[in-house]
C-alpha positions in Angstrom: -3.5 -40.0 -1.3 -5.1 -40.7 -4.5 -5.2 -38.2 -7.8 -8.8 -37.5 -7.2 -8.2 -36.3 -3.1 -5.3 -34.4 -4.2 -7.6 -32.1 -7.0 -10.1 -31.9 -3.7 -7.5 -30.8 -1.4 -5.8 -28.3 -3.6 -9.3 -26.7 -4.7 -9.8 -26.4 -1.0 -6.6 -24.5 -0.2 -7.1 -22.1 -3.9 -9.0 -19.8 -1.4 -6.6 -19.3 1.2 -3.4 -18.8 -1.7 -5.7 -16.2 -3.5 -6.3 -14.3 0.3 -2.7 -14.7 0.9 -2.0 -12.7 -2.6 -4.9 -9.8 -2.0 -3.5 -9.4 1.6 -1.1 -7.4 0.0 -3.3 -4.8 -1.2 -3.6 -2.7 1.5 -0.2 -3.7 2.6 1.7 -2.3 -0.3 -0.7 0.9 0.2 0.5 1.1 3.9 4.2 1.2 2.6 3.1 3.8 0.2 1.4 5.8 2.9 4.7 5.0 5.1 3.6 2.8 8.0 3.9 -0.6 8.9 3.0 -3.3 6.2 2.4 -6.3 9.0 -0.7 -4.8 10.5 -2.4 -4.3 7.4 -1.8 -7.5 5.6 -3.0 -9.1 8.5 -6.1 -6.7 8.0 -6.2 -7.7 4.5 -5.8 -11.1 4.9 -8.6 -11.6 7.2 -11.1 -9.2 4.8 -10.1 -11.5 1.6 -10.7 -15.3 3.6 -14.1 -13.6 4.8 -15.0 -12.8 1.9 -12.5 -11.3 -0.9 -14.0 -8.4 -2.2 -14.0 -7.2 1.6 -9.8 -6.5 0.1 -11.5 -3.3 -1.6 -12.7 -2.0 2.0 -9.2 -2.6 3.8 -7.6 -1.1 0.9 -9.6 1.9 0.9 -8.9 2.5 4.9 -5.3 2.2 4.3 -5.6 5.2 1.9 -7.9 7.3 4.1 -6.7 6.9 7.7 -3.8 9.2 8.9 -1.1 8.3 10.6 -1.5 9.0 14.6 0.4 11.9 15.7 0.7 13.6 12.0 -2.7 14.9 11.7 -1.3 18.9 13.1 1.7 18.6 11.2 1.9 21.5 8.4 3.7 20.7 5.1 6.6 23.1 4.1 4.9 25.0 1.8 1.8 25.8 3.5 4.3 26.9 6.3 6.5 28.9 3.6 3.2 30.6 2.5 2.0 31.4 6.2 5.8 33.4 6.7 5.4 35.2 3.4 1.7 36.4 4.5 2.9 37.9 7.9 5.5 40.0 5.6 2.8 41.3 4.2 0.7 42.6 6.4 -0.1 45.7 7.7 1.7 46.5 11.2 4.3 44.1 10.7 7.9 45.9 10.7 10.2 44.1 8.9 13.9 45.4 7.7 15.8 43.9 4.8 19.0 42.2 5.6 21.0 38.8 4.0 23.2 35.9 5.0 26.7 37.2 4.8 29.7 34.6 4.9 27.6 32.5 2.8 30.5 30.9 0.7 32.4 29.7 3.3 32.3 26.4 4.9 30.5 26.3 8.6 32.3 25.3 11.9 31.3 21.5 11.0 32.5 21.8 7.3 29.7 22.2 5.6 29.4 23.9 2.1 26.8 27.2 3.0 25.9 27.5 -0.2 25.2 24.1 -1.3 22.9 23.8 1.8 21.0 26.6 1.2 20.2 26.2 -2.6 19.0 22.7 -1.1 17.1 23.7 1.8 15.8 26.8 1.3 13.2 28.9 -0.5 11.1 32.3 0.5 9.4 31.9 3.4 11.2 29.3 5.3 12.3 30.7 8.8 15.6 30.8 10.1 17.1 31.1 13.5 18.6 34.3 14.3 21.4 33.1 17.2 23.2 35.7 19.5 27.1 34.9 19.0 29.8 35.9 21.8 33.3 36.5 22.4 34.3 33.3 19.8 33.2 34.9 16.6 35.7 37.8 17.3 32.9 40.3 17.1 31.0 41.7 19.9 28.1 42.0 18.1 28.0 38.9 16.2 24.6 37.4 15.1 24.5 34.3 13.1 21.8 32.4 11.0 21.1 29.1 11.9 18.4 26.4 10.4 18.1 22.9 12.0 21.0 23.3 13.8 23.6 24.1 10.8 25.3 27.3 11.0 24.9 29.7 7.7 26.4 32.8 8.0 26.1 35.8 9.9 24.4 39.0 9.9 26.4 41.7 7.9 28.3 43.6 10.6 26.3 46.5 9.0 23.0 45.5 10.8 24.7 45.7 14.7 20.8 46.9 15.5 19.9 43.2 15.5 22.7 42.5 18.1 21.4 45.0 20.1 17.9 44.3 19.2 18.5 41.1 21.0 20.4 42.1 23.7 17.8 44.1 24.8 15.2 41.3 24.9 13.4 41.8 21.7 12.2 39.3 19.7 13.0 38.7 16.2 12.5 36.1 13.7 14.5 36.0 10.3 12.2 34.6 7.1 14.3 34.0 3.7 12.9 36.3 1.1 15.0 35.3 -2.0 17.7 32.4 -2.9 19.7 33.4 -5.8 22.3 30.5 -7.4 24.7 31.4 -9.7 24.9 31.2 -13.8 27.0 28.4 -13.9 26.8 26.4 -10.6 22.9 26.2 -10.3 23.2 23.9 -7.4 25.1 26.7 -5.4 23.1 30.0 -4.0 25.4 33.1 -4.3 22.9 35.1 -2.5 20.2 34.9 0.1 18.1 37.7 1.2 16.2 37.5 3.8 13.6 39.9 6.4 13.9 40.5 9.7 10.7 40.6 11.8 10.9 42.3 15.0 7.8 40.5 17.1 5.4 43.1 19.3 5.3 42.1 22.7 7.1 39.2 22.1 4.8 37.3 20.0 
């Protein structure tokens, strides 16, 4: 191969490495976004060796299409706000309670208060689970959220137990996480509102 079919032949493939490289475009915005990379440099790749500022168009889908499947989900806060709404409006009964047993560790060996300064805020909702005979009182109610065991309701509040017991529904909503002075990262407190649901909605 002479010097002169070599020049041709590289000038030839410059096109393809310059699609290879803009490919990546809406690749690197699909990672960003969180879903697959392959699909859309393939996309890409096919826009840039059609014509390359085609890239701009695949990279502009990446940003604007939404992920199948995620399109009802509701972020945290908005679903924080919704709770702290419903507290708030008229007809709602609601009763003041907190998490006691807070500072202990759960049943897995967690640390309570470490997980609740990192997981929750006013408004997020927590499960309100009917103990039995295990937690040595009869009228044992703990708080759960995803699964990991907080605390329980103070022995004061039996109503809830009862509540319960009788069928009703309730739903617990945190209403305020306090940490302590020195150990920020720990809450010392957590107040929270106990919603008793009308005809069990």
């Amino acid at each position: 191969m002479n010097e002169a079919t070599m020049f041709e032949w590289l000038r030839q493939l410059q096109p393809i490495g310059v699609a290879l490289v803009l490919g990546f475009a809406p690749a690197l915005i699909a990672r960003w976004k969180r879903r697959r990379m392959i699909p859309w440099y393939l996309y890409g790749l096919v826009c840039a060796l059609l014509a390359w500022p085609a890239v701009a168009l695949s990279g502009i889908h990446a940003l604007l299409v939404r992920p199948h499947g995620r399109s009802e989900q509701i972020s945290p806060q908005r679903r924080r706000a919704s709770a702290l709404a419903l507290l708030k409006e008229e007809g709602v009964r609601s009763y003041p309670s907190w998490i006691a047993e807070l500072r202990r560790k759960s049943p897995i060996g967690i640390e309570r208060c470490c997980y609740a300064c990192e997981h929750l805020g006013p408004g997020e909702a927590l499960v309100l689970f009917r103990e039995r005979a295990e937690a040595g009182d009869e009228h044992a109610v703990s708080y759960r959220h995803r699964d990991v065991h907080l605390g329980y309701v103070p022995r004061r509040h039996r109503w809830i137990a009862d509540a319960i017991d009788d069928g009703l529904r309730l739903l617990a909503i945190v209403e305020t996480v306090k940490t302590g002075w020195v150990f920020r990262q720990r809450a010392k407190f957590v107040g929270t509102r106990i919603i008793v649901l009308h005809n069990g909605r």
